[in-house]
C-alpha positions as CSV (number, residue, x, y, z in Angstrom):
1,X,20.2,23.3,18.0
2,X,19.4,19.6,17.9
3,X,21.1,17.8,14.5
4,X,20.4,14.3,13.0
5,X,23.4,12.7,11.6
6,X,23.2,10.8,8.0
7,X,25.4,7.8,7.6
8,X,27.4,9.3,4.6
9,X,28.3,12.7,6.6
10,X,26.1,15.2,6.3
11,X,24.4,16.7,9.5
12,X,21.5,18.7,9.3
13,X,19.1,20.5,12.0
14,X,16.1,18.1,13.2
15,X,13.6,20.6,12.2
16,X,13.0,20.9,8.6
17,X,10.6,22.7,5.9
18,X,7.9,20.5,4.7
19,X,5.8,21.7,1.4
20,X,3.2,19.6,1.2
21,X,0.6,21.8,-0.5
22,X,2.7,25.1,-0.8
23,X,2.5,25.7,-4.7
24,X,-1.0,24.5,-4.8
25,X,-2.5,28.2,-5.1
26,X,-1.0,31.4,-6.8
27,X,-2.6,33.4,-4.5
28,X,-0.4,32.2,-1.8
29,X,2.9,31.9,-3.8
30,X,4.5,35.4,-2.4
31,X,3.8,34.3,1.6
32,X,4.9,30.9,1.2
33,X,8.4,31.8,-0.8
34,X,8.4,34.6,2.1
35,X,7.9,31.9,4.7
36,X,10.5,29.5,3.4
37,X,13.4,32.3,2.9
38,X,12.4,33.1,7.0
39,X,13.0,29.7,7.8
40,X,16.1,29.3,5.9
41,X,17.1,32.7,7.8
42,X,16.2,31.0,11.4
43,X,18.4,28.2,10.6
44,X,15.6,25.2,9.2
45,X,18.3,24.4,6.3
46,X,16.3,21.3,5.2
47,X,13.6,21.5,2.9
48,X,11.3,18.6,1.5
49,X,9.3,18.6,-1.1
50,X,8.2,15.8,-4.1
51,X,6.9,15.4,-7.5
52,X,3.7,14.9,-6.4
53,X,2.9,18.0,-4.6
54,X,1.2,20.2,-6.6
55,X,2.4,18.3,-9.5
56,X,5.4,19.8,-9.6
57,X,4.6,23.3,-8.4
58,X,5.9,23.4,-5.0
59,X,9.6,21.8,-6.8
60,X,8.8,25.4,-9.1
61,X,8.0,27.7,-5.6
62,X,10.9,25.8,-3.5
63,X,13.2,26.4,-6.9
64,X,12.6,30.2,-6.3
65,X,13.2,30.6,-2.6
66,X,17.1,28.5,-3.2
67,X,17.7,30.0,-6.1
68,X,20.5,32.4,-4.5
69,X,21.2,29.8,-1.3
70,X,21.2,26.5,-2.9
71,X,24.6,25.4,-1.0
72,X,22.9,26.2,2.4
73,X,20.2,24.1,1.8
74,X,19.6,20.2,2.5
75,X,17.0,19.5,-0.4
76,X,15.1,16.6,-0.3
77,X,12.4,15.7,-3.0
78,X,10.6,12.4,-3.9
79,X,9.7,10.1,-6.9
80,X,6.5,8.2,-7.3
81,X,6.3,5.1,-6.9
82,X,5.1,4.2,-10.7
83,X,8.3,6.2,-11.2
84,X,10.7,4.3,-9.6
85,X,12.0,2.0,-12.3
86,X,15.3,2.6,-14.1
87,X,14.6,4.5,-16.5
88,X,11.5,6.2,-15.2
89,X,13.3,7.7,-12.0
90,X,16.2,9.1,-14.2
91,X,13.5,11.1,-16.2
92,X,11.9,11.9,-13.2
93,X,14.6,13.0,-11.0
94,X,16.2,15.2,-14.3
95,X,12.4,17.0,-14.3
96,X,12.5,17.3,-10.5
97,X,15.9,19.3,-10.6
98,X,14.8,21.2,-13.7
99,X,11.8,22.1,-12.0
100,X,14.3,23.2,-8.7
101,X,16.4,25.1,-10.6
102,X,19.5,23.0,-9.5
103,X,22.1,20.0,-10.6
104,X,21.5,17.8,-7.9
105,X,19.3,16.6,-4.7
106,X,20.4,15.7,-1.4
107,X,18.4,12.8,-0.6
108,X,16.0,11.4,-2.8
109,X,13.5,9.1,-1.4
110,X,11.1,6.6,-2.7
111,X,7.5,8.1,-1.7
112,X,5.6,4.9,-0.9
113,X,6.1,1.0,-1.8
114,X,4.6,0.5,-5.4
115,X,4.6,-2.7,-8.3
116,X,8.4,-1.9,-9.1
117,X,11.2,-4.2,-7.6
118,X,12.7,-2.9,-5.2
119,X,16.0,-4.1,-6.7
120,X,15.4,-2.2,-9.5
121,X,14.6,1.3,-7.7
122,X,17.7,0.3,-5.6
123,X,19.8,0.0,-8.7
124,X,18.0,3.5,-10.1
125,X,18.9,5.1,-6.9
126,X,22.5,4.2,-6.9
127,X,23.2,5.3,-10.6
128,X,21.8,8.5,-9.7
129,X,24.6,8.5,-6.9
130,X,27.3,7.6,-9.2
131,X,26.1,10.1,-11.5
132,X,26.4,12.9,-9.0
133,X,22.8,14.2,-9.4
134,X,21.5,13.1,-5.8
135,X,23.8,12.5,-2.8
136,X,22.1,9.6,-1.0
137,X,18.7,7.9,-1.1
138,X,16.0,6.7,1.4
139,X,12.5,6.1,1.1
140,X,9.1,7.0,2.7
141,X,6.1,5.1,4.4
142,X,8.2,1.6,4.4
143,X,7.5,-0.3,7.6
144,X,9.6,-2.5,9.0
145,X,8.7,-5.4,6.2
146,X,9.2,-3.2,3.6
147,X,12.6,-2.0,5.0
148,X,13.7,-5.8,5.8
149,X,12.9,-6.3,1.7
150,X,14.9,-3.3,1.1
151,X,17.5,-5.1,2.4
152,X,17.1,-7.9,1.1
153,X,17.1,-6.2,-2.3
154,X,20.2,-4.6,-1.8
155,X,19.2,-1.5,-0.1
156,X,21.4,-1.4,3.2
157,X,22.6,2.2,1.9
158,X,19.1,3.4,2.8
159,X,19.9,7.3,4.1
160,X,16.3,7.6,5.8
161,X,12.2,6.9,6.5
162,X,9.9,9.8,6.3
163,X,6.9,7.8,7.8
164,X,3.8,9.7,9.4
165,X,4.8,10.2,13.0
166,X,3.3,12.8,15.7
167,X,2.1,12.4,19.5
168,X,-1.3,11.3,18.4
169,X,0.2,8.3,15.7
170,X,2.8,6.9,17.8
171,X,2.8,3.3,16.3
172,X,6.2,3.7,15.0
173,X,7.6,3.7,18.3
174,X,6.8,-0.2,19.3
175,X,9.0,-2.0,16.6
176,X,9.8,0.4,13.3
177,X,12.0,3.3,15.1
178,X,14.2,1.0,17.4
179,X,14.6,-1.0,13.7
180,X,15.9,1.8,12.2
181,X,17.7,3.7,15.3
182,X,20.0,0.3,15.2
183,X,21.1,0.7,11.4
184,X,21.7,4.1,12.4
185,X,19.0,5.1,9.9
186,X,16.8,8.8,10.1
187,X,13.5,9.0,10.9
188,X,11.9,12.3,9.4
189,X,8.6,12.4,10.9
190,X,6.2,14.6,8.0
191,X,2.8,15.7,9.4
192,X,4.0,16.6,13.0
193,X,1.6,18.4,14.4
194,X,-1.0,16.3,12.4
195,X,-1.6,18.9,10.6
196,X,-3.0,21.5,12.8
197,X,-5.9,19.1,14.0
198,X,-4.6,18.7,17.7
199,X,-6.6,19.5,20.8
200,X,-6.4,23.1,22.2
201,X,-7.0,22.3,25.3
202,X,-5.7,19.1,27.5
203,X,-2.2,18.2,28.1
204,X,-0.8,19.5,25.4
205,X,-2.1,23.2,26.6
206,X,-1.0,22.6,30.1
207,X,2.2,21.5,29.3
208,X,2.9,24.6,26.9
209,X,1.3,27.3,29.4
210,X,4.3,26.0,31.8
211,X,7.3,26.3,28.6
212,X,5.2,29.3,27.7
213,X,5.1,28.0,24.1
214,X,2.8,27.2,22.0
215,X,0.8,23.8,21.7
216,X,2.2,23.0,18.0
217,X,5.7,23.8,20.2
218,X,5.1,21.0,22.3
219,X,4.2,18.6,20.0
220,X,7.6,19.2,17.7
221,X,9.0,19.4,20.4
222,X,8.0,15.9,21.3
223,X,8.2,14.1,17.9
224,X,12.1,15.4,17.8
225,X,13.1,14.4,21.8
226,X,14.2,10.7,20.1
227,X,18.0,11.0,19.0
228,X,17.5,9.6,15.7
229,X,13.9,11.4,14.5
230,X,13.2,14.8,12.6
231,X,10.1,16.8,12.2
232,X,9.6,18.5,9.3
233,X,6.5,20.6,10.0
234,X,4.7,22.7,7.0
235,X,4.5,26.7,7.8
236,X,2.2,29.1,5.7
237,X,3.2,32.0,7.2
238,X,6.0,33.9,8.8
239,X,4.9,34.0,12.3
240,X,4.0,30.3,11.9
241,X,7.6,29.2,10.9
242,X,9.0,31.7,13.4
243,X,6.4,29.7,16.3
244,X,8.0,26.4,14.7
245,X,11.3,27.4,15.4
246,X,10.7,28.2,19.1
247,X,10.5,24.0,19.3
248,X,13.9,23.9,19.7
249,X,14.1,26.4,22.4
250,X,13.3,24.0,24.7
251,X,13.1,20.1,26.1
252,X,10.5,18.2,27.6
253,X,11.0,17.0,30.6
254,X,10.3,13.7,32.4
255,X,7.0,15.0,33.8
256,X,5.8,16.4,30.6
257,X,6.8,12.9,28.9
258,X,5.0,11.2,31.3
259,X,1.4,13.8,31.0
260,X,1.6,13.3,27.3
261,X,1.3,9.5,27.8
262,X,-0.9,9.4,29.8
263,X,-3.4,11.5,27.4
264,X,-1.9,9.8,24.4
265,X,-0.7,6.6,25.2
266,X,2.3,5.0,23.6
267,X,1.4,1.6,21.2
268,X,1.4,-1.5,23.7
269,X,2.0,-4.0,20.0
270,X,2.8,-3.4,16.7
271,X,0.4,-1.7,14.3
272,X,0.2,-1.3,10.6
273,X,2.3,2.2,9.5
274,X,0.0,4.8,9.0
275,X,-0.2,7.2,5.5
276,X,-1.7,11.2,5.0
């Protein structure tokens, strides 16, 4: 199984959990905790989630399924941005673990730029570290500007970018991965199969009818064949988490690479950072 390393030890799979929308309906609460416990069992040991989803209710549902596995689990969560002052992010991140059922995060990230300094969520971030209640920090949807402020701010210890990446958004290939692949700095890549909305049929099909996987197999497949990038797909059901976890059965080869850019073609110049 493919790993991503973080620059303070820790080494995790490079296929995740993502939970963007799981909480959102009771209906679906006993599937989804049934889906996330199958992927812990296959071996996807990272799960993200953030304040914002559901407005705390998939921190509630994820607090359930890790209740009993919390030590085999790489928890990530995120503030929001109006949250990421001082103060603010303390309260925030004490709620987040409340709501998780646990003392501490692995990685904490900002979720998007907002009005606070970033000096100041940089300082709010490293308190939290010294306090023991998150073990490093990163941030999500910064482009390359916004991580060159970071720096400049103070924020070299950055642990990762979770920034929208999949083979039909592959802007962050020209300049913002090879930024971050030199400060040996993550890329988890949310919304890898863009969400479901890829074409059936095409490249993507061929090239799965010849790995005998699945098209959404390809397409993890291809957002984790960079060393330095993660996909953390969202799965509603068993058999979609179980399909996920074929991904890493396999690796695309030169040919494939080179059918997939010719149907999707990789960024020629730099483009603005895309957001879901």
């Amino acid at each position: 199984m493919k790993t991503i390393a973080f620059r303070a030890g820790a080494t995790v799979p490079a296929l995740g959990q993502g939970t963007w929308k799981v909480g959102d309906r009771r209906a679906a609460r006993d599937a989804e905790i049934a889906t996330l416990r199958r992927g812990l069992s296959l071996g996807l040991t990272v799960i993200d989630t953030a304040e914002m989803y559901g407005v705390g209710a998939s921190e509630e549902l994820v607090g359930t399924v890790i209740q009993d596995c919390r030590d085999d689990v790489f928890l990530v969560s995120k503030v929001y941005p109006h949250n990421a002052g001082r103060r603010a992010m303390a309260t925030s991140c004490e709620a987040s673990l409340k709501r998780l059922g646990t003392d501490r995060l692995d990685l904490y990230l900002l979720h998007w730029r907002g009005g606070v300094p970033l000096a100041e969520t940089v300082d709010g971030f490293e308190r939290l570290a010294a306090a023991g209640k998150i073990g490093q920090w990163g941030v999500s949807n910064f482009d390359v500007d916004d991580m060159i402020d970071l720096f400049a701010a103070g924020g070299t210890a950055c642990a990762a970018n979770q920034v929208l990446y999949n083979v039909t958004r592959r802007g962050p290939e020209h300049t913002l991965i090879p930024w971050l692949d030199e400060r040996q700095i993550p890329v988890m890549a949310y919304s890898p199969v863009e969400q479901g909305r890829l074409p059936s049929s095409g490249a993507l099909k061929r090239i799965a009818d010849r790995h005998d996987a699945s098209v959404m197999q390809v397409a993890l497949a291809f957002a984790m064949r960079l060393d330095n990038v993660m996909a953390i797909p969202k799965a509603s059901t068993v058999a979609h988490v179980e399909d996920n976890r074929g991904a890493m059965d396999f690796v695309l080869n030169s040919d494939d690479l080179a059918e997939i850019d010719a149907a999707f073609p990789p960024p020629r110049r730099k483009t603005p950072l895309d957001m879901l």
